[in-house]
Structure formats: C-alpha cells, structure tokens
C-alpha positions, 0 to 999 in steps of 0.5 A: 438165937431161938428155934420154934419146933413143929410137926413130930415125924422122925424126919428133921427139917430146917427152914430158913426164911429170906431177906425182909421175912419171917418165920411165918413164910413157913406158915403154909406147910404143915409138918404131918410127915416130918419135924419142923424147925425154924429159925428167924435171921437176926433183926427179922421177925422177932430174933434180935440183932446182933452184927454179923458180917458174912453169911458164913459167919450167921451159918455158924452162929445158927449152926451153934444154935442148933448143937445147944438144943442137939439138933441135927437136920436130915433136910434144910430149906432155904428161901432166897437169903436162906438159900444162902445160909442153907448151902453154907449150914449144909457144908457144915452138918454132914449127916443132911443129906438134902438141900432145897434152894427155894428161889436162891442161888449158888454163885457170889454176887458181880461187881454190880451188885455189891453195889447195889447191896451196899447203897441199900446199906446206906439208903435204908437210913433214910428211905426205908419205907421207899426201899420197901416199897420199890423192892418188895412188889418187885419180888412177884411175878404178877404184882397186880394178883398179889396186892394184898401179900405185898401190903402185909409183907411191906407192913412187917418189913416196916418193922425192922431197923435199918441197921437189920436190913443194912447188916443182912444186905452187906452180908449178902454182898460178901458172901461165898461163891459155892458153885464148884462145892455143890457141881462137886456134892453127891449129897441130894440138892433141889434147886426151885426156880421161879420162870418169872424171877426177877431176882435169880434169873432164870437163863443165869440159873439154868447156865450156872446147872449145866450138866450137874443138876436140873431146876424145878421151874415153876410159875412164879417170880421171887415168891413162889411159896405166894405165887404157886403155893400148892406146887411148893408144898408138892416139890418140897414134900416130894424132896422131904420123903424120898 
C-alpha cells in the first residue's frame, strides 16, 4: 500500500477516507499545523486491489504500511468505512492518543444488514451504475443542495471494479463489535455525528454513548465534510491540537 504525505507540523495524523471514496475527501483540509498522512482503501482511488476479508485484516495491512515507512500517527481520522479501520488501527498502535469517527460507528452490523451488505456483494456485478446511483445521493442530507457533489462522487466510484465495492462491502459486514473496547478506552475518542445521517442514526448513536461519550452533532447527513465543511475543519483542528 502507498501513503501520500502533507503538511510538515511535528503532530502526525492518519486520514482514512470511507466506502466508494477517495483520497481526495481529505482535499478540504490544509495541514498548517500538523502532518498529514493518508492512505487509499484497496480498489479505491488509485490503491490496487488485493482481497481481504474483514476489517481487522485491512487494518494490519495498513498498520504494516505504516511500520515499513516508520510512521506512528499521534491522531487517526476515519470517515465512515475509515471509521472502521480507524478503531481497529487505534487498538493496534498505542502511542495515538486520539481517535476521530467522522459519520462512523463502533457496534457490528444486525443481522439485517449483512444482508443488505452481501446482496450488494452480489448486485454490484451487474448493476453497479444503479448501486451507485441509488446509494451515493442517499449519503447527503439535503440532496437537492448537493447535485453537483453527488455527480462527481458517482462518476469516480464508476471507477471502481465490482469486485472493490463486493470485497470492501463483505468486509464491512464481518467486522468487529468494538463498543465495549472504546466505553473501556481513556485514550481520547471524538465522535462527529450527522443529525440527518442516514447511514449511522442518530438515536442509534446517541443510545449506543450513553454514559461514556458525547457526539459532536452536526448539520449534515452521511457527508459531513460536504454538507458543513467549515464546522468539520473547527471540530477536527479542535480534536488535533489539543
């Protein structure tokens, strides 16, 4: 795997971009303050594939990644799918002492959605501009106010093969239940959460914190970076230096 470098502050953070995106989520922030380092999720963007099964396997091919080229993020962001590797990268590297979950969660997926997973696995072989299509405007809060976006987000998740979207989709489905491990952390954990999130909901997440943590809610749906970009940039400088 590759990792492209930005930004020359002392602080290092890792950026993890979600299902059907790529690198250039991150292209918003500018890294005055801290370093930047950001990886692609295999068949995204411009990272080849290769097949892995859960998401705890992709974190320790990242984690790999990032010991060959001696990297050792203080902070690691992840968005959505990220957030899901970012929780299990953040298990794995002691000396990050922050976690941020853009529009992510922490709990494994019901029984009803691994299905839902596993028949996009299966459809995305012959209907994967409708896929597309279907999910992508699905993301935004407000999709009549971002046509543009979801154009240009649909147009480069065209790219991808089918087998991408199928692998990273089962490997969504398989993965972890990590809420006991971060009610249990007393390492720092930022928790972004869209009011309008389609995706993570918000009554799911808010129940799912009780008692242990206290999400930022913004105005957005599964997009936030898009949809309140200027507030992402407040909350995630906020969460970076201090």
């Amino acid at each position: 795997m590759k990792i492209y470098l930005e930004g020359e502050g002392e602080q290092i953070v890792l950026f993890i971009h979600g299902f059907l995106e790529d690198r250039s989520m991150w292209n918003f922030i500018t890294p005055d303050e801290f370093r930047m380092v950001i990886i692609e999720i295999p068949g995204h963007g411009e990272e080849p594939l290769f097949v892995y099964r859960s998401i705890e396997e992709l974190a320790h091919e990242i984690k790999d990644t990032l010991n060959r080229e001696g990297v050792i993020p203080n902070a690691i962001v992840g968005h959505s799918m990220g957030g899901y590797i970012a929780i299990e990268l953040f298990k794995m590297i002691d000396q990050s002492d922050k976690l941020v979950l853009l529009n992510s969660n922490f709990w494994s997926d019901s029984y009803l959605k691994k299905e839902d997973r596993r028949r996009v696995a299966e459809i995305v072989y012959n209907q994967k501009k409708l896929f597309l299509e279907t999910a992508i405007p699905n993301l935004f809060g407000d999709k009549a106010a971002f046509l543009t976006e979801i154009e240009q987000l649909i147009m480069a998740a065209e790219k991808m093969s089918p087998d991408a979207i199928a692998i990273a989709s089962i490997a969504m489905s398989n993965r972890n239940d990590n809420t006991d491990y971060l009610r249990n952390e007393s390492r720092e954990i930022m928790i972004i959460q869209g009011k309008n999130d389609n995706i993570v909901p918000i009554d799911q997440m808010m129940e799912a914190t009780k008692g242990w943590n206290h999400p930022m809610v913004v105005d957005s749906g599964h997009m936030s970076h898009t949809e309140c970009r200027e507030r992402i940039i407040e909350l995630l400088n906020d969460a970076i230096m201090h």
